[in-house]
C-alpha positions in Angstrom: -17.7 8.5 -13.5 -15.2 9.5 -10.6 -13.5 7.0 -8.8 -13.0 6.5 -5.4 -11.2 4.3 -3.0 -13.4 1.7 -2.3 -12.7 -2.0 -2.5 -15.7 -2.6 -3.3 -16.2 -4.4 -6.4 -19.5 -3.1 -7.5 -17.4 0.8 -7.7 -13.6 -0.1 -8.3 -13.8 -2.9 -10.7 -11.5 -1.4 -13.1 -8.9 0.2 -10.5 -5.2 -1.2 -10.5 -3.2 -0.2 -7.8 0.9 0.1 -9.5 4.3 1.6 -8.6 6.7 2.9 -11.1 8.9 -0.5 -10.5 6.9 -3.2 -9.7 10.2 -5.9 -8.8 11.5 -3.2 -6.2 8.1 -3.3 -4.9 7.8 -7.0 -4.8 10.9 -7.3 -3.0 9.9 -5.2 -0.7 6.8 -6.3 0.0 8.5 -10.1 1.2 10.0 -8.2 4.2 7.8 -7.7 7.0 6.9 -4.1 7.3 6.2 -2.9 11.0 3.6 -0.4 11.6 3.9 2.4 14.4 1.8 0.6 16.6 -0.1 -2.8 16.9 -4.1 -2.1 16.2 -6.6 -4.7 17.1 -10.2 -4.9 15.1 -13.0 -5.2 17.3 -16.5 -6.0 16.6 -20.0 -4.1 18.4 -22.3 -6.8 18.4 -25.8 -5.5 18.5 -27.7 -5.5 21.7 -30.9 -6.3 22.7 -33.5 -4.0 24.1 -32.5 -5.2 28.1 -31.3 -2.3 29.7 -29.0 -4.6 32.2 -27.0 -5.0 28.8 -23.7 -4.0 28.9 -21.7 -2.2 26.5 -18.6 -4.1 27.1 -20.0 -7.2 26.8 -20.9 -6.6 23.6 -17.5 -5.4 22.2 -15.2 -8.0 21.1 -11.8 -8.0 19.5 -11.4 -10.3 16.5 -7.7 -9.8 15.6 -4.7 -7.6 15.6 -1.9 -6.5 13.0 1.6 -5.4 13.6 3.0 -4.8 10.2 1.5 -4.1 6.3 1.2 -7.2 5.4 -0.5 -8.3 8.2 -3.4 -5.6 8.0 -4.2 -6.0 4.3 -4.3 -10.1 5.1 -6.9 -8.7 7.5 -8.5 -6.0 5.6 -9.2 -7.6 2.6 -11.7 -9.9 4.4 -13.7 -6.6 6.0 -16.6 -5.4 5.0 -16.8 -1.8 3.1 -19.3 0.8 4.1 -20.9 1.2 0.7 -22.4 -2.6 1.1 -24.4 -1.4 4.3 -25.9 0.7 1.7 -26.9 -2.2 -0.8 -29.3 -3.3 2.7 -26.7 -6.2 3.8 -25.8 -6.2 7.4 -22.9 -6.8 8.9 -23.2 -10.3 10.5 -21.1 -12.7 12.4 -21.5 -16.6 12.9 -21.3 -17.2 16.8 -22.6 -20.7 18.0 -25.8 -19.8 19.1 -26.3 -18.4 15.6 -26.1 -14.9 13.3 -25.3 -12.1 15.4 -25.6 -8.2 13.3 -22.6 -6.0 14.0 -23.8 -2.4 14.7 -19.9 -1.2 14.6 -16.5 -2.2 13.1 -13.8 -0.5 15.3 -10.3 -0.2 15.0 -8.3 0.6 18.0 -4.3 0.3 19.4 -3.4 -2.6 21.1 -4.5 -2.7 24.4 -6.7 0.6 24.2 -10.5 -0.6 24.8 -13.2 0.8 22.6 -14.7 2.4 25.3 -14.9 5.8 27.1 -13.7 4.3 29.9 -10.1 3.5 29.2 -7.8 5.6 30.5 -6.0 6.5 27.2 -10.0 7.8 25.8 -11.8 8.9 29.4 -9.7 12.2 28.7 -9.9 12.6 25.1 -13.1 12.4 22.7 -13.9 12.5 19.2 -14.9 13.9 16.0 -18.0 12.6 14.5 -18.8 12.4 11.3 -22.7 11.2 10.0 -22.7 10.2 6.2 -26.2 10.2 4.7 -26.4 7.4 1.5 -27.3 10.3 -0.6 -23.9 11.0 -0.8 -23.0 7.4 -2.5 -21.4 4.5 -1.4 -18.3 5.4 -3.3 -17.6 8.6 -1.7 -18.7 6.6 1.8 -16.2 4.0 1.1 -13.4 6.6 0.4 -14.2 8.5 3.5 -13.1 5.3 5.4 -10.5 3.9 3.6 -8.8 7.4 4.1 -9.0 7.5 7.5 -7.8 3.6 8.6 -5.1 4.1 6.1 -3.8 7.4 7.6 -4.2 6.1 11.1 -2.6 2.6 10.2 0.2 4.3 8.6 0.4 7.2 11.0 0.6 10.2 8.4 -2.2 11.9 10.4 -0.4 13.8 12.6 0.0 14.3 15.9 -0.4 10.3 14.9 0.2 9.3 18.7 -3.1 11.8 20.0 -5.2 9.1 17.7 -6.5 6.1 19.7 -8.9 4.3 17.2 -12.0 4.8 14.6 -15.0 3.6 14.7 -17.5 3.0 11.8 -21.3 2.3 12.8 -24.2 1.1 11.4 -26.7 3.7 11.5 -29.3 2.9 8.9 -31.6 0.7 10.3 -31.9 -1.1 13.8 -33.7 0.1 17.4 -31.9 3.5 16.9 -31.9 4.2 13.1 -31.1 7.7 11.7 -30.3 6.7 8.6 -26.8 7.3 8.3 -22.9 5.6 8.7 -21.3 7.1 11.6 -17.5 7.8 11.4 -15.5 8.7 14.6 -12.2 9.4 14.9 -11.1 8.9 18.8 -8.2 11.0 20.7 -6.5 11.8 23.6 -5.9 14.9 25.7 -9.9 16.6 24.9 -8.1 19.6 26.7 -5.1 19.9 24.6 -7.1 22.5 22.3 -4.5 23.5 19.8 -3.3 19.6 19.6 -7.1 19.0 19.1 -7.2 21.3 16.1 -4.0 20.2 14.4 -5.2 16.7 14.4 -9.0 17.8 13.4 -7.5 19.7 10.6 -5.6 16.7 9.3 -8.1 13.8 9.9 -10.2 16.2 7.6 -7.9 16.7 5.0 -7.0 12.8 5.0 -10.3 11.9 4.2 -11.2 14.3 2.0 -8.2 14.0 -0.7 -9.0 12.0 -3.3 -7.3 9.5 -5.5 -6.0 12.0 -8.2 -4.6 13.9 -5.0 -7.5 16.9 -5.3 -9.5 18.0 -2.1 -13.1 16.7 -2.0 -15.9 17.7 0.4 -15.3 18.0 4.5 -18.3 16.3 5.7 -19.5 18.4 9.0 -17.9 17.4 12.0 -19.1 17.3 15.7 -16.9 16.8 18.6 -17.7 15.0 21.5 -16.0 15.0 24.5 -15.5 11.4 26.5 -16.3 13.1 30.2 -19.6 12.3 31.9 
């Protein structure tokens, strides 16, 4: 059976993750290791059917990260794609009871997830719709690839990249029966810039753990201007 990056339990039970010398690693891993920029999670809550419902109301950030450690304190407590697939929502406790999260989003410090900010309202994104078919595995690696990447900037031009976005698309008011990746960037306009970094979001998420390339799942780009 291949394996795939998931941290999902039910598909990597048997990976380890080791370095030649564990002790350098270990004394590495007490200092703090900055990232390239700060990155806040954020949380879509899903929204009613009222059409006075506002978008931005229903984004919230739930934390931010600075360095390594940080992140994986913070990732390890996240959700994986591939359990959307096993019909489990993603949920949050508020006071006035369970809300379902249509979105999981993953932006720089003080860049909303929204069109609107200035840093997106000239950029857009590439879009990426994952059926189940494909398996929750090869969903989960998908991901992984990309917040890694971003987090640790190797997808170059790493500054163009403002945030991902993963979204619950099987089931709800607009179902279409897929996860939604979406890879957000500046400067729409920029085409050769745009190009580069499609090129490279693509080949991050489509190398796999033994280093191979994998399948490019088709990509649309949107652009951010009404």
């Amino acid at each position: 059976m291949a394996a795939y990056l998931s941290f999902n339990e039910s598909f990597n039970s048997g990976l380890k993750f080791t370095t030649d010398n564990s002790e350098d690693t270990e004394d590495l891993l007490k200092k703090e290791l900055p990232l390239r920029y700060t990155w806040a999670i954020w949380e879509q809550i899903m929204q009613s059917n009222d059409k006075s419902a506002q978008y931005s109301d229903a984004t919230h950030k739930v934390a931010s990260c600075s360095s390594v450690q940080s992140f994986w304190k913070l990732w390890n407590h996240m959700p994986q794609p591939s359990e959307l697939l096993e019909n489990k929502r993603m949920v949050r406790e508020q006071p006035d009871g369970l809300h379902v999260i249509d979105a999981i989003m993953i932006f720089r410090e003080n860049i909303r997830p929204e069109w609107e900010d200035k840093m997106n309202a000239n950029g857009g994104h590439f879009q990426y719709q994952l059926k189940p078919s494909i398996g929750g595995g090869q969903v989960d690696e998908y991901w992984n690839n990309l917040v890694l990447g971003m987090i640790g900037a190797t997808i170059e031009p790493a500054h163009m990249i403002t945030g991902i976005r993963l979204v619950d698309k099987l089931s709800g008011p607009r179902a279409a029966n897929v996860i939604r990746l979406e890879v957000w960037f500046t400067n729409y306009d920029d085409t050769p810039a745009v190009g580069v970094l499609r090129k490279n979001v693509e080949k991050c998420m489509a190398t796999r753990l033994d280093g191979s390339a994998g399948q490019v799942p088709k990509c649309e780009i949107k652009a951010h201007r009404h």
